[in-house]
Each structure stands twice: as C-alpha cells, then as structure tokens.
N, C-alpha and C positions, 0 to 999 in steps of 0.2 A: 504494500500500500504506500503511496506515494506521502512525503514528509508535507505537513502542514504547515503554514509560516510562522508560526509560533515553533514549533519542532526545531527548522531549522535555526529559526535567533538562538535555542537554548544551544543544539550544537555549534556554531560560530562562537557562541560566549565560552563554550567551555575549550571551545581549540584555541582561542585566545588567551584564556587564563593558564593554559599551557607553556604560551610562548614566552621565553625567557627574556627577560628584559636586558638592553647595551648594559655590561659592566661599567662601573665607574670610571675605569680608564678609561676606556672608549670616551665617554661622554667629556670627561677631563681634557682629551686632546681633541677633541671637536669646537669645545669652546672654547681652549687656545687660538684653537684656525681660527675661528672665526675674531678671536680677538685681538688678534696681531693684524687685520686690516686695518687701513685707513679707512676704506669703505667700507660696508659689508651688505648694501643694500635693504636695510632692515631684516637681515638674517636671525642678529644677535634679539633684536625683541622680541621678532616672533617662536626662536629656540626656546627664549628664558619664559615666555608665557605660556608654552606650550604644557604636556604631560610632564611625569618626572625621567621616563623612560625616551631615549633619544633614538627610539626606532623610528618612531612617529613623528620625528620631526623633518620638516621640511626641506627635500633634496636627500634625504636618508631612508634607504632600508637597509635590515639585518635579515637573516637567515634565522631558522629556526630554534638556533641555540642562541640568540642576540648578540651573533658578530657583526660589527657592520661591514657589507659585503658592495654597498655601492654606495658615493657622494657626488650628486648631479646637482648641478651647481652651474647652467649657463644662463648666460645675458643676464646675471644679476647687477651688471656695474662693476663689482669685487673690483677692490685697489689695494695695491702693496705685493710685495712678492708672496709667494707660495710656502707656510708654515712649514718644518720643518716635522709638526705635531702631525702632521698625515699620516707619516712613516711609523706612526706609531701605531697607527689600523691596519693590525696583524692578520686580519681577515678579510681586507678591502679586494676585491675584483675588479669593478670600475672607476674609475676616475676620469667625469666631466667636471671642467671648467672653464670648456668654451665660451669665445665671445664675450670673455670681461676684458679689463684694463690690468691686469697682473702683470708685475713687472719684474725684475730681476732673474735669476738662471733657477735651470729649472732641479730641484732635486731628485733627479730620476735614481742614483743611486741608492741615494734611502730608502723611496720608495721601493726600489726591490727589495733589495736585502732584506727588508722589514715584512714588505706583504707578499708573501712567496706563492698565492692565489692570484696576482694582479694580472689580468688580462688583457684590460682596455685601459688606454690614457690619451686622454682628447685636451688638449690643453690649448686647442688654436686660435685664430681669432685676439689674440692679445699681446703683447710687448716683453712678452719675456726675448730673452738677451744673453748673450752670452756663447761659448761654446759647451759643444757634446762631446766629452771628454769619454774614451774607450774603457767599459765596463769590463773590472778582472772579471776571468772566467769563471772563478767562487760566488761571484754574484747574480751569473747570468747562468750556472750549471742548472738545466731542470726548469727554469722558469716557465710557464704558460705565455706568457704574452704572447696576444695576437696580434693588436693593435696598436699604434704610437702613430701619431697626427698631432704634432707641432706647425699643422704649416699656417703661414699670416701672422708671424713674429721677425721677432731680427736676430735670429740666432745666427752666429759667423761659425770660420773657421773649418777644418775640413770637414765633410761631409761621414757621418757614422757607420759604421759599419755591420748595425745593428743587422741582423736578418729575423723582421719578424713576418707574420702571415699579411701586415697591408702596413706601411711604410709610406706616410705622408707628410713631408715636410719642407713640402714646395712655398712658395714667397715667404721664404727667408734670404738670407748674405753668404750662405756657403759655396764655399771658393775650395780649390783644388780638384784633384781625381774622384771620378768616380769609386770605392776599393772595388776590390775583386773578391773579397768575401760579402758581396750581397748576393753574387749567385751562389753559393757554396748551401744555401740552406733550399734545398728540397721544395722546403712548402711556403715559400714565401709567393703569393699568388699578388697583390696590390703595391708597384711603388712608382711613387709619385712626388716627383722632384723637382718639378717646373719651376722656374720663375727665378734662379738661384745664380751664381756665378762661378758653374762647373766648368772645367774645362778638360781636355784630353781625349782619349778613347772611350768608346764603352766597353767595360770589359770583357775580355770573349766568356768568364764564367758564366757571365750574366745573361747571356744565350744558351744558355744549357740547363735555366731553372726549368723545369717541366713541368713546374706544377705555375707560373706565370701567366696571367690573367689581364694581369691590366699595368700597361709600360709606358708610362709619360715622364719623359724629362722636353716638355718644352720650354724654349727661351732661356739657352744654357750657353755657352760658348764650346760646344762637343765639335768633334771631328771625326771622319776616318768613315771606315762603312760599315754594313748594317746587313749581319748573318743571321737570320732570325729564323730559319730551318727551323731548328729543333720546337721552337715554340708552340707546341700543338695545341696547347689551350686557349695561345692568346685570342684574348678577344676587343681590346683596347691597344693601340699604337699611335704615341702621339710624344712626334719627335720635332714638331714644327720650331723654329728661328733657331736651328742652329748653324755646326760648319758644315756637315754630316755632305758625304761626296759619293762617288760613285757609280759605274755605268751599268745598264739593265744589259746582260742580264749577269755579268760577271763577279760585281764587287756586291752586289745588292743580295741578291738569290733572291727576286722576287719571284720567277716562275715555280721554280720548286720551294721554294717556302708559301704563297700562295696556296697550291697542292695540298702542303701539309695543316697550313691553319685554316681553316674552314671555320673556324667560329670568330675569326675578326669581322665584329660589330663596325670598329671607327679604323681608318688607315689618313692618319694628320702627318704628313713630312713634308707642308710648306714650310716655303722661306730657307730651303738649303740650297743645293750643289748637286742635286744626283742628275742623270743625264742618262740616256740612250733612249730607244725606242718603245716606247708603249704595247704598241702592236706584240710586242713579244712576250707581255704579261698576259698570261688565261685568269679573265677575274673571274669568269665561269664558274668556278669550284664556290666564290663566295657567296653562297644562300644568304646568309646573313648580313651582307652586308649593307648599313645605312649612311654612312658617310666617308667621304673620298674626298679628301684637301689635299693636293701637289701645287699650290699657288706658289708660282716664284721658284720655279726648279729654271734647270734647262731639256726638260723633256721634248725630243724631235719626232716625228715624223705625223702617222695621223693618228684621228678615236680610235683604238678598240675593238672592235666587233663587240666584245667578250662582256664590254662594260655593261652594254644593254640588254646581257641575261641576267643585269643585278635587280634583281625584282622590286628589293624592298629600299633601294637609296632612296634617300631624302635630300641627299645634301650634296653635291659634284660640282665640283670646282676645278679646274682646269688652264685657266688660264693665267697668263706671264710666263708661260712657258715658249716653246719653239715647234707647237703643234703647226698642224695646216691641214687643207683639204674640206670635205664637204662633210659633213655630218647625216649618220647614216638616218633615214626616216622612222629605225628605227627606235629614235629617241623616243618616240611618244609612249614605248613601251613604260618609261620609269614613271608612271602615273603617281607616284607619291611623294616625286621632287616636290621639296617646299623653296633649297635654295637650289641655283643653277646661274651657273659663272663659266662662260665661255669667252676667249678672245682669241683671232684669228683663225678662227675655223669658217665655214659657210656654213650657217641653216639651211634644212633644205628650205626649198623655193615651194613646195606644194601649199598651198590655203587651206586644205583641208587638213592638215595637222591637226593630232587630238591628243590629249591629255593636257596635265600640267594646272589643272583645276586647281590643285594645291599651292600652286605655286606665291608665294611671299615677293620672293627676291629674283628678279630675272637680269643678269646680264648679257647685251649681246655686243659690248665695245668692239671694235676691228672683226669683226665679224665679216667681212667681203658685203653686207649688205644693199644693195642696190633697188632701184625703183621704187614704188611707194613701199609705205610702215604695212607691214603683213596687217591684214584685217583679222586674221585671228588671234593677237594680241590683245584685240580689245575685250575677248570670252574670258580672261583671267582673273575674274572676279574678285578672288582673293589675293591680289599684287597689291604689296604696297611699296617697291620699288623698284625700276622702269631702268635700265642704262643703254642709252641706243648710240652713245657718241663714237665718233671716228669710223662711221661706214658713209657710203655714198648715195643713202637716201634722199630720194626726191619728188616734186610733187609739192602740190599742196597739206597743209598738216591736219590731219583728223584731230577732231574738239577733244577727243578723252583720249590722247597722248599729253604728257607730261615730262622726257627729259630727251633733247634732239638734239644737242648742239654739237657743232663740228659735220654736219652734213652738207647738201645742198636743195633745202626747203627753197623755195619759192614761193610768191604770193605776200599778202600782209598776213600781218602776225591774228593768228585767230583770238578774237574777244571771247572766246568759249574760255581759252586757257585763263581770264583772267574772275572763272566762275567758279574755281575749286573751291570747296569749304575747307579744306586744310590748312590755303595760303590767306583765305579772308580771315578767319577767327584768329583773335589775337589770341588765346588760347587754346591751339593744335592738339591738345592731348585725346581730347572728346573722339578728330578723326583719323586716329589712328590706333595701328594694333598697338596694344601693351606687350604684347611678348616677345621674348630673347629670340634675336636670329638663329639657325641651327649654328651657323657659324659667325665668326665674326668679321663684317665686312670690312676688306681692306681697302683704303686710298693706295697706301704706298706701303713699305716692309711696316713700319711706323707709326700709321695712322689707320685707326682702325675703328668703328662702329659697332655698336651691340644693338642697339635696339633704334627702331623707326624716328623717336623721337629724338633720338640722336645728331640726325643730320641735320645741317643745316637747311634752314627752307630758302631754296634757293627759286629761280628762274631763268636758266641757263638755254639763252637762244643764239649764244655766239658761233661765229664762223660759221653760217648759211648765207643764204640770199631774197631772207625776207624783205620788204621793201616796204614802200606807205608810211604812215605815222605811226609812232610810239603811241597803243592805246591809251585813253585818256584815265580805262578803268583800272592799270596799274595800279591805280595811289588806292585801288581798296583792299590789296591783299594786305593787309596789315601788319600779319607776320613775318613778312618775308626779311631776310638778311639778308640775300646775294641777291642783285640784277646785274645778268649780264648780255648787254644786246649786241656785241660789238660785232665788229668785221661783218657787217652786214650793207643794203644798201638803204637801210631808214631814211627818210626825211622829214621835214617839219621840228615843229619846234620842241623842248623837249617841255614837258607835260609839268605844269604847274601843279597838280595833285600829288605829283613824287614828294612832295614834301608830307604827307600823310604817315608816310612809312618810318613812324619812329624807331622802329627795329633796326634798319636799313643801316649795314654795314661796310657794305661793297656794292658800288655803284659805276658799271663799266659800259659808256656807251662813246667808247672811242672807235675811229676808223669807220664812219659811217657819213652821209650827207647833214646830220641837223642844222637847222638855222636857229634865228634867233638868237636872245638872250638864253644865259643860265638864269634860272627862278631864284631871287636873290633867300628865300625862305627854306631853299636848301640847304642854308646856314645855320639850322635850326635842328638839324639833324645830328644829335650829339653823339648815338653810338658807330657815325661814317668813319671811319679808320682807311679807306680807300677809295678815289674816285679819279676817274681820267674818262675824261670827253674830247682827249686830242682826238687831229686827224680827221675834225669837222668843218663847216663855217659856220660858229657861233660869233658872236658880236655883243660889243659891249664892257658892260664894268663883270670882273670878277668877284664874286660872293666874298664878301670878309667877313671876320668874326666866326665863332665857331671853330666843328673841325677845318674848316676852306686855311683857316690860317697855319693850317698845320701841311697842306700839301706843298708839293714840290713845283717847280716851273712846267715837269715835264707831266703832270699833271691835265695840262690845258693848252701843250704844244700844237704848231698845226692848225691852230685858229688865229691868222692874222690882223681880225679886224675886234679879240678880244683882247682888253687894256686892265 
C-alpha cells in the first residue's frame, strides 16, 4: 500500500535525525573562510543566523556522516584571496568559486594534500595570480581529481603539467612550452588552453592521448604541424591564431587522420600557415560534423566535393585562403548553415538554388559575382548579415539589399534602402537577433565581431556608379555611424538633414560631383571623428567649430571654389 503524506514526513524526519551533523572543525574552518574576506557577500550573516549545524548552510552540503563534501560558492562578489582554512575540509570533493573577485595564488597544494576526495576545483572567472608551481609526486600519488578550471585569471609562468581528466586554464599569462607530460596521462579527455602566451611545438605525446576529446589551445604563439592520427575520440579541434604550418597532405595527416576521427564535432585552425590542397581531404567520413573554420590559411586549389556530404554543418568558413573555381550546386545540400563565409570562389549562377533558410550570416566578398544581386537572396529570411562587396555586380539595386559596395550598381540610390527599421530606431537592439554568431566574424586577423549588435550600423554604397542626389531621407536613419557614398557619380547638393544623424561618425562622400555649400550644422555633429568631401565642387565657407576644426586640409581637397 502506497505511503500516505503524513507517512512519509515521519520517514524524512527520522532519516534526518539520523544524519550527523558538520563537526566542529568543519564548521571552525568555514567561518575562518569566510572571515578572512574583505567581502563575503553577506555569507557570514546569513551562516551565523542560520541552524547550528553547517550542513545546511548556504553553498554547503555534507555527506551522510557530516563531512562536508562540497563548497559552491559562485558570483557571490567574494574579495581577498582564498583561506588557507579550506585545506582543512578533509572531506571536500568540490570546490566552486567561480566568478568572484578572489585575489592572490591559489593554494592548490593544501588543498590536496588535505582533501584526498577533491575532485573538482573551478576557481575561474577571478584574479587570482601568480604561478602553478609543480606538485611533489606525495601529493599528487592517488589523487581523484578530475577537474581544475582556473581559466579568466592572470596566473603566469610556465604552463603545468598537471594531467587531469579536463584541464582549463585558458585566458590566463602562461608563457613557455607546452610539457610533454600532459599527454602521458591516458585519460585526460578536456584541455583547454586558449588565450595564453604558449609558444613552441605541441608535443608529439600529446597526440597519443587516446582517451582526448576536446583540444583547444587557441591564440597561443604554437608552431610546427599537426599529427592528430591517433586521436580517435576527438571531437573538438581548435587550434585557430596561431604559427601552426604545414602542407595537406604530408605534414598535416589530415586525410588519414580525418579517416580515423569520425566524431570531430568542430575543426577551428584559422588564422595559421597550413597550405596545400583541399581536394585531397575526404571530409566524407565526418557525420558529425558542425563546424569548419580554415579562415586565413593559404589553402589552394578548389571546394571539396567531400565537404557537401557534411550533412549537419552549421558553420563553413573558407575564405582568405587561395581557393578558386565555381562552387558545386551542391551546396544547397548543407541546409543547416546558419554561418557561411566564402571568398573567391563562384556561386553557382542557377536562381533556383534552395536551402540556407537558416542562414544568419552570409558572405559572398570576391566571389566572381556578376550581373544583377541573385533574386534568391532575398528568400533568407533569417539573415541578419548580407556581404556582397568586391564582385562585379550590376544593374539597378533591389529595395531589400543592404550591403553593395565596391560593385558597379547603376541608377540612383534606392529611397527603399533609407526605410530599414534597424538604421531608423535610434535604439537597434528591438531589430535585431540577440544571439552569439556560430562563429566569430572576422574584419581582419584582429578585429573580430560576436554578435549583430556589434557592428557598426553602417551604409556602405562606395565604389559603384550610383548617380542623382544624395536622398534627402538619409538624415532619418538615426542610428547610423558610417556613410559612405564615395567614388560614385552623385550630384547635387549635399542634404541639409545629414545633420540629424547625431550618431554619425564617419562621413565619406569624396570623389563624387556635389555642389553647393557644406551644411554649416554639420558642425554640430560631435561624435564625426572622420569626414572628406574632396574630389567635388563644393563652394563656399568651410564648417568651423566642432569636430570640422579638428580635420585636416586634405579633408576638403579638390574643391577649389571652397575657402
């Protein structure tokens, strides 16, 4: 017969009056920690007003005999370095105290030696300092540890040699070699190193961990190349901005490595040096795979075949490399690209192209593109950003295009483009996605984008051959930072509304016909840090006061009858 709720409150009360309460010590070196903060986020009140028993308190559980076995403890604020009184919880398993402000080095010593149960220690997200000084083998003989995630401090010095099961201590200052005792341990499956100031080889051991799962040292100063054969587990590769070199298929072993790892998820080794032919990799064997970054290699000849049996990418990026050629049709197969980064390839030419529904981020710079803007661009519902510069389209501009410059557009500038709601609301957040790129879009090695709201709200109609006047309804986008009209063949005068645009940063309508006067309330524009209208026939007095007084002659060269 099933327990009645009364039943069971009596049984919970009596399994509880069972459970032995934290010993004194325990409780002794918990209000230490807590009391050697500067901070403590009102820990210490809520401890002391709490039960007498410190299982129950706040961030603290114990184990059935009242050891305590875990102290979780993140985004409380917590200031001052890390108590020595921890090491004294002979029974602690985990240890969070992420995301506070904890400062000085961290006692990972004590803590073992002390708690010989410690398995996790997350201590990221804060300011500790200092170096990780190599633990005797008495301290480390036996130990459990699985986890250690210092990363988002500023610990220096050389990088540790710890091998535990996941190893995170990326954006930190660690400088020197990789060791060669982090492949030595069997089961270390997560490390993650990014962000740091490694330099050297990676070391061949480190290719032979077989139980390795997930390998990012990005934005390191590494060299040399990249035997990843053995790695049958991996499922994460993410080796991007460093020196890392070598030719496919010789120094790399990507075809027979490829082969072997079948469960790599991500493959990130932009921003290096490797080089040879693509064509010679079968990405074929990767079912799983979602994301493919080579930006900024020197990769020759053309796509692939092989890329386009990758069912499940999301994310293909390709270009800054030394590809070429035409792109096979059947791209449309990867229906669940969200990003997609081509240069100097050709699209195909068919209109009927289908997929890409998902698509967010589409670029098609140096793309060979010619004649007008494909009309099936405009079915990509969920784009929120457009790159069509540096091909040689032409024609007049469709109203729901947004980014052309460096083409050969013709016609006047379409007043449709000055109907966006993203560039009118001075407040852009409403029309746009809030979420993270799959990947992060690069300008240059250096400048890089995460999320839509990032970029600047530009209007980038330079280098075409638009013609007629500068629309009057510019001056309503409100939000915009960048205009650039230039190298075009504009006429007329320039648009006294432009002064509307208190955003307005950069202001570029050189190398064009305008007449007329400069709007002397262009003066008025406090965040213009840029502006050049040479290369017209303007006329007249130049704007003073304001930024105007901060430009250069050559600013407004090219207009001889402006004084």
């Amino acid at each position: 017969m099933p327990f009645s709720g009364i039943a069971l409150a009596v049984l919970l009360l009596s399994m509880a009056s069972h459970a032995k309460p934290c010993s004194d010590q325990e409780k002794t070196s918990l209000l230490r920690f807590i009391a050697e903060l500067s901070w403590d986020g009102g820990l210490a009140m809520s401890w002391r007003n709490g039960t007498a028993g410190c299982c129950s308190w706040e961030g603290i559980a114990c184990d059935g005999d009242g050891a305590v076995v875990e102290v979780s403890l993140p985004g409380r604020g917590l200031q001052s370095p890390i108590s020595l009184a921890l090491g004294e919880l002979t029974g602690l398993r985990r240890l969070n105290l992420s995301h506070n402000s904890l400062s000085g080095e961290l006692p990972l010593e004590r803590l073992l030696s002390s708690s010989r149960g410690l398995a996790v220690i997350d201590v990221s997200f804060n300011g500790l300092e200092g170096q990780l000084r190599e633990l005797p083998s008495s301290a480390t003989h036996g130990w459990p540890v699985q986890v250690l995630n210092i990363s988002s401090n500023r610990f220096t010095g050389e990088f540790p040699s710890y091998a535990w099961k996941a190893m995170v201590p990326s954006y930190n200052r660690f400088s020197g070699r990789i060791p060669a005792g982090l492949g030595n341990c069997s089961a270390v499956k997560v490390l993650k190193a990014g962000h740091n100031q490694l330099t050297g080889m990676l070391p061949d051991e480190l290719f032979y961990a077989s139980s390795l799962e997930y390998l990012s040292f990005p934005n390191n100063g590494l060299y040399g190349k990249l035997p990843i054969t053995n790695l049958r587990n991996l499922a994460h590769l993410d080796l991007g901005g460093n020196r890392l070199n070598g030719k496919i298929p010789h120094s790399i072993e990507l075809p027979s490595a490829f082969s072997n790892c079948t469960n790599l998820i991500t493959i990130d080794l932009r921003n290096n040096y490797f080089s040879g032919e693509l064509t010679k990799v079968n990405f074929s064997t990767l079912i799983n795979l979602k994301t493919l970054d080579l930006l900024f290699n020197n990769f020759t000849g053309t796509i692939p075949e092989s890329i386009y049996s990758c069912s499940h990418l999301n994310a293909l990026r390709l270009s800054d490399n030394k590809l070429h050629g035409q792109l096979s049709p059947r791209i449309g197969n990867l229906k669940s690209l969200v990003f997609l980064n081509f240069k100097g390839e050709a699209m195909p030419e068919d209109e009927t192209v289908d997929g890409f529904q998902n698509l967010q981020f589409l670029s098609l710079s140096d793309c060979s593109l010619t004649g007008k803007i494909p009309f099936w661009l405009s079915n990509l519902k969920n784009l929120q950003i457009l790159l069509l510069e540096n091909n040689q389209l032409s024609g007049p501009v469709p109203a729901w295009i947004k980014n052309i410059s460096e083409n050969n557009f013709t016609g006047e500038i379409p007043v449709e483009l000055m109907e966006m709601p993203m560039l009118i609301a001075e407040n852009t957040t409403i029309h746009l996605d809030q979420r993270l790129f799959v990947l992060l879009v690069c300008i240059s090695p250096s400048f890089e984008y995460r999320v839509t709201t990032a970029f600047p709200k530009m209007l980038n109609l330079g280098y075409d051959n638009f013609n007629g006047a500068i629309p009057k309804e510019t001056g309503q986008l409100k939000s915009l930072s960048i205009i650039n009209f230039s190298s075009n063949n504009l006429s007329g005068e320039i648009p006294p509304q432009l002064h509307s645009l208190t955003n307005l940063q950069v202001l570029d309508l050189s190398s064009d016909h305008l007449t007329g006067a400069i709007p002397s309330d262009l003066s008025n524009l406090h965040f213009l840090s840029t502006t050049s209208v040479s290369n017209n026939d303007l006329e007249g007095p130049i704007p003073t006061g304001g930024q105007f007084s901060t430009f250069t002659n050559s600013s407004f060269g090219g207009n001889p009858k402006l004084c």
